[in-house]
N, C-alpha and C positions, 0 to 999 in steps of 0.2 A: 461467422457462421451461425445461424437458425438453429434452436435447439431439434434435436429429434425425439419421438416418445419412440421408447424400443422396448417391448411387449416380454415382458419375465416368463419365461418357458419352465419346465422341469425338464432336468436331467437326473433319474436317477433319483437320489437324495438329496441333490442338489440344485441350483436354478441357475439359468443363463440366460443370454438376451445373444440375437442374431446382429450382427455389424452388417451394414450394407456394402456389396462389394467395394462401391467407388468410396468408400473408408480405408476398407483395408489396403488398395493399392496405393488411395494418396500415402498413406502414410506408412507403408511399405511392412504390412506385417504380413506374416506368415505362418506357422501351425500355433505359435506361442506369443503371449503378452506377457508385460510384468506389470503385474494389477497393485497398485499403492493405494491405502487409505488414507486419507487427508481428512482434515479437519471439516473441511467445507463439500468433502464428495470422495468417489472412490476415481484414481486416475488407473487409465489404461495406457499404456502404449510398446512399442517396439523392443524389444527383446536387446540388450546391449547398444540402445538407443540413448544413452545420458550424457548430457552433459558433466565433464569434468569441474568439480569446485573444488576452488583454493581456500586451501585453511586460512586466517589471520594472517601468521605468518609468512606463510608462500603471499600471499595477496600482499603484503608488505615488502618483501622482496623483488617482487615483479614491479612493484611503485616506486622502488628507489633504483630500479636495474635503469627503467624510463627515460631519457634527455627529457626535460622540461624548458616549455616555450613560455615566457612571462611578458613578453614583449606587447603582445594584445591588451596588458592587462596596463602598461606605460600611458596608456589614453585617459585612463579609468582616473591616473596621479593630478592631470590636467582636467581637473572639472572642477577641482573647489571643492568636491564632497566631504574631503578630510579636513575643510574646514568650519563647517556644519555644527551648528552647537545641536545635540541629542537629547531635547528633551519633551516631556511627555508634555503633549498636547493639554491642555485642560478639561477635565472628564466631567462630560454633558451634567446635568441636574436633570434627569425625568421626571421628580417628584419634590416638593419642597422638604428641604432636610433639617434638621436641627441645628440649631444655629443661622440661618438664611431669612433674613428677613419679611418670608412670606411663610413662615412655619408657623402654626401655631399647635401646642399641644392640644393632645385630647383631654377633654375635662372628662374627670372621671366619676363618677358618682359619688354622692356623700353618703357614709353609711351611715344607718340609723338606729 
């Protein structure tokens, strides 16, 4: 969706902005919001509209309740990967470095 600019009004003491009807039906409100501040904006929406989140816990519980399927993963055994030696590629030289055969110090002036 296209941002919309929505024009800050006074009410009273207070300031508001009008929603355009085809807002408020998609998203199905009606006399009341529940306006949250966030970090990055203020959020609007639906009145006992939220999603349910699982603590750690419950979220751990619900991950062990699960059957797990690992058979997809039997393909992954037959590739040789796990035979792969892991090591770090050799990191580029940008610039000649100390020690490297194209390095020379800088001379430094002689005091006087």
């Amino acid at each position: 969706m296209k941002p919309v600019h929505l024009k800050v009004a006074r009410i009273g003491n207070s300031r508001g902005v009008r929603i355009p009807a085809t807002t408020l039906e998609r998203y199905h409100i009606g006399t009341s919001v529940v306006m949250e501040e966030l970090s990055d904006g203020i959020l609007l929406r639906p009145v006992g509209h939220s999603d349910a989140k699982l603590s750690w816990d419950e979220t751990a519980k619900a991950m062990a309740a699960e059957p797990e399927d690992w058979t997809a993963w039997d393909a992954a055994v037959g590739d040789g990967i796990d035979e792969l030696t892991w090591e770090s590629p050799p990191r580029p030289r940008l610039v000649a470095e100390e020690g490297s055969p194209e390095y020379k110090a800088p001379r430094r002036p002689r005091k006087k």
